[in-house]
C-alpha positions as a Markdown table, in Angstrom:
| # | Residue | x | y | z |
|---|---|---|---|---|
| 1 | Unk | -2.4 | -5.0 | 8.5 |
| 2 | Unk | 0.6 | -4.8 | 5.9 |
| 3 | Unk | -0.4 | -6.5 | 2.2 |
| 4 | Unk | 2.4 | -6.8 | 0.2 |
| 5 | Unk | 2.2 | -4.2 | -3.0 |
| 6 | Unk | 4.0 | -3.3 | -6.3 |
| 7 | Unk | 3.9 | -0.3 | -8.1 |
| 8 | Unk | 3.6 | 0.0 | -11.7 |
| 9 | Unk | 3.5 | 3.9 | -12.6 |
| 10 | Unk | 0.2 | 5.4 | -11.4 |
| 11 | Unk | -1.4 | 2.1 | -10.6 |
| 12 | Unk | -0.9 | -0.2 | -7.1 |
| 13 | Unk | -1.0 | -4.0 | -6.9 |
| 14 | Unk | -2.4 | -5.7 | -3.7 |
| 15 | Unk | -1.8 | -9.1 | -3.2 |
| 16 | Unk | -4.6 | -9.8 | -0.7 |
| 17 | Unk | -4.0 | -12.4 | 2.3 |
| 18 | Unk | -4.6 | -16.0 | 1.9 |
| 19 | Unk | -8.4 | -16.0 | 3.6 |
| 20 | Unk | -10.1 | -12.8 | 2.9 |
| 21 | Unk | -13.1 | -13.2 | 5.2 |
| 22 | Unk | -15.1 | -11.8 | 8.1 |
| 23 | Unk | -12.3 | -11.8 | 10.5 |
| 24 | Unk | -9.8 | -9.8 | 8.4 |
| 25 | Unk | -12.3 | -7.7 | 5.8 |
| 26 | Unk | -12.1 | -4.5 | 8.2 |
| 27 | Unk | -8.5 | -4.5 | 8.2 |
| 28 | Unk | -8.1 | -5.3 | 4.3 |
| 29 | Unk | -10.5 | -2.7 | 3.6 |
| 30 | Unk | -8.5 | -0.1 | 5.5 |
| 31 | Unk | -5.4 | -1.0 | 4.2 |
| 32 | Unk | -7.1 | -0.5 | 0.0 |
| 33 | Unk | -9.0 | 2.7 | 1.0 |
| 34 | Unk | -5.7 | 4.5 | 2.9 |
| 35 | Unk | -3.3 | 3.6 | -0.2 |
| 36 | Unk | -2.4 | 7.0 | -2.1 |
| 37 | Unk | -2.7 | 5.5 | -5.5 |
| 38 | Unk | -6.4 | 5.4 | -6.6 |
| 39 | Unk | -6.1 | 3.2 | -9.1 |
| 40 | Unk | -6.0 | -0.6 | -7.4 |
| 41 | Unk | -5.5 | -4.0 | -8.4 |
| 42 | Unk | -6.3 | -6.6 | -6.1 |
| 43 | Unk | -4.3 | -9.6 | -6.7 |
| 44 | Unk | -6.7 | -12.9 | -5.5 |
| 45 | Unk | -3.8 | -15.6 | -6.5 |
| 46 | Unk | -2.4 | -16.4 | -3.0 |
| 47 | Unk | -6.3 | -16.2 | -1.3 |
| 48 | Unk | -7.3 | -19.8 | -0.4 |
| 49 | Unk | -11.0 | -18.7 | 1.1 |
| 50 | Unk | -13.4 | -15.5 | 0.4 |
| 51 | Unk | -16.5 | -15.0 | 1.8 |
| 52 | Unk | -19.3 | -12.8 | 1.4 |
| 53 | Unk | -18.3 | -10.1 | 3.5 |
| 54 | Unk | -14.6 | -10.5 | 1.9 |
| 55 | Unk | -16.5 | -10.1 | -1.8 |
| 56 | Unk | -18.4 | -7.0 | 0.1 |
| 57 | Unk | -15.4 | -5.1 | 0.8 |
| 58 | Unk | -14.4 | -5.3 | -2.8 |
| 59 | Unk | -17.5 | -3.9 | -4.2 |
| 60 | Unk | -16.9 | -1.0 | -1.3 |
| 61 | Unk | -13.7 | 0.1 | -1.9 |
| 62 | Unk | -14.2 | 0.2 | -5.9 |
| 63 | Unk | -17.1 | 2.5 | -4.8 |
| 64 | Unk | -15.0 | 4.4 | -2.8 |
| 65 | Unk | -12.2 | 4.6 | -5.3 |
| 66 | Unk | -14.7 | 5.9 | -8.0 |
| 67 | Unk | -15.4 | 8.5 | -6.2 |
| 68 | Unk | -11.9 | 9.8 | -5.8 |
| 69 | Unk | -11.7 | 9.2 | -10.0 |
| 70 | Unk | -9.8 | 6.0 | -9.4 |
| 71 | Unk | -11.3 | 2.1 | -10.1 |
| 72 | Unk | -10.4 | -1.2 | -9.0 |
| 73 | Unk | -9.3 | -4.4 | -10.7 |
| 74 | Unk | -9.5 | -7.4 | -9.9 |
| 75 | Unk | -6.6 | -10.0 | -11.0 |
| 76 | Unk | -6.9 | -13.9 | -10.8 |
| 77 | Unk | -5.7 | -17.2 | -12.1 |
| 78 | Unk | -6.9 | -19.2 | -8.9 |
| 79 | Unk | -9.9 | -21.2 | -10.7 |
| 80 | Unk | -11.6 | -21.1 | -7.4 |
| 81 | Unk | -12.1 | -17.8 | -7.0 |
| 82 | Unk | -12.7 | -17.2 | -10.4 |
| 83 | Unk | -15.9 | -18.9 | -9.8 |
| 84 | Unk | -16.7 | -17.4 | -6.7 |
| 85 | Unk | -17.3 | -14.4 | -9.0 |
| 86 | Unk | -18.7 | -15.7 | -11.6 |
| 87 | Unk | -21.3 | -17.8 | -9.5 |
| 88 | Unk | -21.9 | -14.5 | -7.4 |
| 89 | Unk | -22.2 | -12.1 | -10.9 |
| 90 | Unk | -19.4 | -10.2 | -8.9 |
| 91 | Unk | -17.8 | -10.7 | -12.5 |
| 92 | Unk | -20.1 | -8.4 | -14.1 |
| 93 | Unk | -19.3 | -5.5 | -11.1 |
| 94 | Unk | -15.8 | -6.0 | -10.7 |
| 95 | Unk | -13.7 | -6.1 | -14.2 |
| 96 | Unk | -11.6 | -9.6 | -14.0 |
| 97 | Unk | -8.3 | -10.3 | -15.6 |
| 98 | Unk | -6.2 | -13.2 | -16.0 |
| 99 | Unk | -2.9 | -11.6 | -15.0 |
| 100 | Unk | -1.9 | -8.6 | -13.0 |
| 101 | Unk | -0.4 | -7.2 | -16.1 |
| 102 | Unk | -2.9 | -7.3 | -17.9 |
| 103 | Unk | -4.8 | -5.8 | -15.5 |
| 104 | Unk | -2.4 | -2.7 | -15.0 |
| 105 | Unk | -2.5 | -2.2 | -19.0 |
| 106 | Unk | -6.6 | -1.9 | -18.7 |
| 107 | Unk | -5.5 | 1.7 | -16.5 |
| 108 | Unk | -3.4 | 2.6 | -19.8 |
């Protein structure tokens, strides 16, 4: 699977596929864990659907990037998903930000 990316110095933005489910979590997740950058925002504006096991892959890569000494972020102005973490307390796991720059500036 090929996400589209941008760089910003040591840090990598994702922007994640417009459903971000069951059918294409194992793929997303590859594509996060085999970037070199540790440092990872995942860019949720273009996703129309997550489920569970989309929201699970999340949670596992920003475990596996913490182990390398990296993190992930999450970026979002898509009031759905928004709530999908908030409903979900993924919110209080994963730190949310409004834009992707503002995101890239919490690595700074």
């Amino acid at each position: 699977m090929k996400l589209s990316t941008e760089i910003f110095g040591a840090v990598m933005v994702v922007h994640t596929p417009e459903e971000l489910g069951e059918d294409q979590a194992d793929n997303v997740r590859a594509f996060l864990e085999s970037r070199e950058r540790n440092k990872l925002i995942v860019d949720l504006d273009g996703t129309e659907t997550i489920d569970s096991v989309g929201l699970e892959i999340l949670l596992d890569v920003q475990d596996t990037l913490r182990e390398k000494g990296g993190d992930l972020r999450i970026a979002t102005t898509n009031y759905a998903n928004r709530k999908i973490l908030e409903v979900t307390r993924l919110d209080s796991m994963l730190e949310v930000f409004d834009s992707v720059i503002d995101a890239v500036k919490s690595f700074a």
